[in-house]
C-alpha positions as CSV (number, residue, x, y, z in Angstrom):
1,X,14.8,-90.9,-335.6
2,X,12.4,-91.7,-332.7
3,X,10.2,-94.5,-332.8
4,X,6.7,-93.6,-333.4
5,X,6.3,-95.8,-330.0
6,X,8.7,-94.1,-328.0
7,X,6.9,-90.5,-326.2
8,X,9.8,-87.8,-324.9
9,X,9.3,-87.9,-320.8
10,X,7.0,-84.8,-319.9
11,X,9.2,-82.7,-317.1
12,X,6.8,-82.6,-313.8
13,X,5.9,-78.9,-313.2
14,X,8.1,-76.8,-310.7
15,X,4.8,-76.5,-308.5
16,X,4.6,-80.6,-308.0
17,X,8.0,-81.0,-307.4
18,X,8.1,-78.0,-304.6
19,X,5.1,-79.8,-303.4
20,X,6.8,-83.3,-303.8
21,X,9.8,-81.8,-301.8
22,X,7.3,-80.3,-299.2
23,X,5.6,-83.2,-298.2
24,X,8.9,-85.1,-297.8
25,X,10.2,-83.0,-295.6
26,X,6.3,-83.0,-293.4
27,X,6.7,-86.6,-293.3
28,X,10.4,-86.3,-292.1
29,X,9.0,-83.8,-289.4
30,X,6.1,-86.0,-288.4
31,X,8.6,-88.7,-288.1
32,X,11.0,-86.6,-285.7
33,X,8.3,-85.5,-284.0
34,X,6.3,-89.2,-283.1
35,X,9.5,-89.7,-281.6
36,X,9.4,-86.7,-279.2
37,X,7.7,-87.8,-275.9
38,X,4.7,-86.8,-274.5
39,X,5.9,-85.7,-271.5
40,X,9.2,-84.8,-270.1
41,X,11.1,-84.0,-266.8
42,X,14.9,-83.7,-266.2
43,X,14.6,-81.9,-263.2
44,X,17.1,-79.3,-264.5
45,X,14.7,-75.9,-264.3
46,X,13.9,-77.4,-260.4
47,X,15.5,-75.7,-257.2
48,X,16.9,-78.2,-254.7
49,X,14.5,-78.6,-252.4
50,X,11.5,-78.3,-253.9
51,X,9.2,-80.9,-256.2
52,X,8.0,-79.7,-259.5
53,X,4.7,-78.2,-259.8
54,X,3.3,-80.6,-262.7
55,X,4.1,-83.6,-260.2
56,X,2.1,-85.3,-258.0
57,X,3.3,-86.5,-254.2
58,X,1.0,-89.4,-253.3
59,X,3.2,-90.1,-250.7
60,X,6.8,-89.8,-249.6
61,X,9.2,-86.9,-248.8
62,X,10.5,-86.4,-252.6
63,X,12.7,-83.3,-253.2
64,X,15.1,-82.5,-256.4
65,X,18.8,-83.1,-254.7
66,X,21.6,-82.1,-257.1
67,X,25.3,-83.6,-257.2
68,X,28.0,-83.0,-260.2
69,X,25.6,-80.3,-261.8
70,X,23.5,-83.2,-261.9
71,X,20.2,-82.3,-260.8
72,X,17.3,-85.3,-259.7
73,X,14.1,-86.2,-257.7
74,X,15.6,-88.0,-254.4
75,X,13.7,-90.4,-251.9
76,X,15.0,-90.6,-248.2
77,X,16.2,-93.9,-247.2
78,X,13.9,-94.1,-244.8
79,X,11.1,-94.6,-243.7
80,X,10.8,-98.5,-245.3
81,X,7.4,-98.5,-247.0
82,X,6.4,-97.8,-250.8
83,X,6.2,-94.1,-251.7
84,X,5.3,-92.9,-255.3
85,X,5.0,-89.3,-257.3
86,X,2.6,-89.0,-260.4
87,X,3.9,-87.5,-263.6
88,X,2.4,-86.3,-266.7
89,X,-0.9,-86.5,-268.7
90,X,-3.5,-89.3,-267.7
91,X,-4.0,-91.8,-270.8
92,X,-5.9,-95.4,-271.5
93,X,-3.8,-96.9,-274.2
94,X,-1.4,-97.0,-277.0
95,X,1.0,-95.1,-273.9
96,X,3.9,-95.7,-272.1
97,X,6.4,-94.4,-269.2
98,X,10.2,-94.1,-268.7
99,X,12.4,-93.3,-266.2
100,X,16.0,-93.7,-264.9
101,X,16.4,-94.7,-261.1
102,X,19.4,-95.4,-259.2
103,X,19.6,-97.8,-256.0
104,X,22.0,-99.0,-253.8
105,X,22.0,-102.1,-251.5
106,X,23.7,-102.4,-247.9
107,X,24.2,-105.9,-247.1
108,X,21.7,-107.9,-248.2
109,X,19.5,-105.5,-247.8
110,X,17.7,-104.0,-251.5
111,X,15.9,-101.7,-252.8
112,X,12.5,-101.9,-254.9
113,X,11.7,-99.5,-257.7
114,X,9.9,-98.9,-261.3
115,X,7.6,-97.5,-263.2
116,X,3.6,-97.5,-263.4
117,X,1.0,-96.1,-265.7
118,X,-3.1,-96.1,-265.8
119,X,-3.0,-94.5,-262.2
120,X,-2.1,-95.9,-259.1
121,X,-4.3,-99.5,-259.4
122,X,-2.8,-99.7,-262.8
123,X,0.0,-101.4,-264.2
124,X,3.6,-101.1,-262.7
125,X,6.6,-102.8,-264.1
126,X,9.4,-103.1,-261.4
127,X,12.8,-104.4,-260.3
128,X,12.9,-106.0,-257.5
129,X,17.1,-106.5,-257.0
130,X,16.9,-108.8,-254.2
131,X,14.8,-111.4,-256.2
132,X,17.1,-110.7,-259.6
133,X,13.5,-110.1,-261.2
134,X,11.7,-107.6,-262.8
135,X,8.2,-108.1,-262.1
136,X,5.0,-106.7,-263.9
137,X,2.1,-105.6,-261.4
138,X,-1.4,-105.2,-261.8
139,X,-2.4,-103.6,-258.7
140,X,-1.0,-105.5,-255.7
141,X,-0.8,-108.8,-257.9
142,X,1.9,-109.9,-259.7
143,X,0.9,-111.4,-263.4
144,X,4.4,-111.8,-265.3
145,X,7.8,-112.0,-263.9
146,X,11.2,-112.4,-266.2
147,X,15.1,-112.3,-264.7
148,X,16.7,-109.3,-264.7
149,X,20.5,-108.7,-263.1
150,X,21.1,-105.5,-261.1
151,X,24.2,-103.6,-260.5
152,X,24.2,-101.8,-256.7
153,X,24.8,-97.9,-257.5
154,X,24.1,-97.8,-261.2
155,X,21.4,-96.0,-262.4
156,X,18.5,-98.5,-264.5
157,X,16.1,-97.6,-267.1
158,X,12.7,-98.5,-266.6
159,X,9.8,-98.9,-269.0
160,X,6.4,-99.5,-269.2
161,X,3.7,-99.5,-271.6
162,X,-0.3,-100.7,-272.8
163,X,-1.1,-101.0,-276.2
164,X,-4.3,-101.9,-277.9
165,X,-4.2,-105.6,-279.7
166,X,-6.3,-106.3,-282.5
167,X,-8.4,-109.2,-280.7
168,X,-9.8,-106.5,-278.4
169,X,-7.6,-106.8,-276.1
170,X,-4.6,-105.1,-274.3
171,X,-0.9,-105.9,-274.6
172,X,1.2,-104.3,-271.1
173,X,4.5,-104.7,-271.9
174,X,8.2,-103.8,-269.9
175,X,12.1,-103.9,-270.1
176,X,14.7,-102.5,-268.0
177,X,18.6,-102.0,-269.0
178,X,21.3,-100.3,-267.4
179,X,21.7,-97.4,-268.5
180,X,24.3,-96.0,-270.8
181,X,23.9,-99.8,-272.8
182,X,21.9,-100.2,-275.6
183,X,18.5,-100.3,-275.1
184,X,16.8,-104.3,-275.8
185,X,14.8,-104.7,-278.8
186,X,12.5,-106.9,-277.3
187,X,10.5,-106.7,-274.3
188,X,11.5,-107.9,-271.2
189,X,8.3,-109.1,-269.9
190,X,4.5,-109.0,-271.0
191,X,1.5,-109.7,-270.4
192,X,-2.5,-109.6,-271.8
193,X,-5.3,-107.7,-270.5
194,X,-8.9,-108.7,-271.4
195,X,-10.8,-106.0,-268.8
196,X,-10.8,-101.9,-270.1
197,X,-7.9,-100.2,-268.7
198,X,-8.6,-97.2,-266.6
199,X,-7.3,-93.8,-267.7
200,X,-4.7,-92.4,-265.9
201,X,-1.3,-90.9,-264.8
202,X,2.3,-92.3,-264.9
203,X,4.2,-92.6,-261.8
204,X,7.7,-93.7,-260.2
205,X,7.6,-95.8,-257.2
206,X,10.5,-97.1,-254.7
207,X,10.5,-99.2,-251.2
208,X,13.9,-98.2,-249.9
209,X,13.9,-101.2,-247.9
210,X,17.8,-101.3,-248.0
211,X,18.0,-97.9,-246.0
212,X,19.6,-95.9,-248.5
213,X,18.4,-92.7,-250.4
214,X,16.3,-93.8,-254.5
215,X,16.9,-91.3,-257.4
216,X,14.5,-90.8,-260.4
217,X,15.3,-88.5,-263.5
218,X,14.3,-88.7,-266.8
219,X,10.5,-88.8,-266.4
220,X,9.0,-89.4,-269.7
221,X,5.8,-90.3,-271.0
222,X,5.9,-91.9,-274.6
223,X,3.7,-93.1,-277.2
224,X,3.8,-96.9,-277.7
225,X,6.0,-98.5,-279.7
226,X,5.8,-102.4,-281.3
């Protein structure tokens, strides 16, 4: 006999559970899909020769070159100044950009390279070989700097990213890694902004000051992450 105290388990109705099962699988979708980027370019649907439509030259005489079936936005070697092309949607905050760049030296000579965001006076984080730094830019001025080991010929991931801190303020935040190695948990470098960030685009920058041809693929723009 049952104990007056003890009440059989009522079965949930087959509409809660569908329901229950449906809004698993949303959340499992909304969780695949916070991961997708924003913004994406691999180059691969881009003659040789050309520059993709959604990007922006500011300056520089970037083309898509292709070698292996490998297809990729290419910088000259020369002339030595700082070029950069604009990618993506413009933001403010709670945003980040990615790309993968490869460099070579010649003698002592390096290259320069990264990754900005919040237009061109924004914030760049970039790896500057020659220095065995990555350095985070606001501007022309340097704010944060952190050590950072290059390999000549490889290609680097670079990310950047601004996120909104409780105090009111803003966190701008970057790593690089070589790529095809895990990716750091931490953050390489970082650094707090009091003033309102300007909306505005990502873009990949290089100073081929060693006299040999930069290559960007991979353009992303993310959402941030912790």
């Amino acid at each position: 006999m049952k104990s007056p105290l003890e009440v059989p388990a009522t079965p949930r109705p087959r509409w809660r559970r569908l329901l229950s099962g449906s809004t698993a699988a949303l959340v499992l979708m909304l969780s695949a899909n916070a991961a997708e980027p924003l913004f994406s370019e691999d180059f691969s649907k881009t003659e040789p020769g050309k520059l993709p439509e959604p990007l922006l030259r500011l300056d520089g005489d970037f083309v898509v070159k292709e070698e292996a079936g490998n297809r990729f936005l290419e910088l000259p070697g020369s002339p030595l100044d700082s070029f950069g092309v604009m990618f993506g949607p413009g933001r403010k905050e709670n945003w980040g950009a990615q790309a993968r760049i490869l460099g070579t030296a010649q003698g002592r000579r390096f290259p320069v390279f990264g990754v900005s965001i919040n237009t061109v006076g924004g914030y760049r984080v970039q790896v500057a070989p020659a220095k065995k730094l990555i350095e985070l830019l606001k501007g022309d001025d340097t704010v944060a700097t952190a050590s950072f080991t290059w390999e000549s010929g490889s290609w680097t991931q670079v990310r950047v990213q601004i996120r909104k801190s409780t105090d009111g303020k803003w966190r701008v935040e970057g790593k690089a890694w070589k790529d095809g190695s895990p990716e750091p948990a931490a953050w390489g470098i970082s650094w707090e902004e009091s003033e309102v960030p300007v909306t505005g685009r990502a873009a990949v920058w290089g100073q081929p000051f060693s006299g040999t041809p930069l290559r960007f693929d991979d353009l992303k723009v993310v959402a941030a992450s912790e």
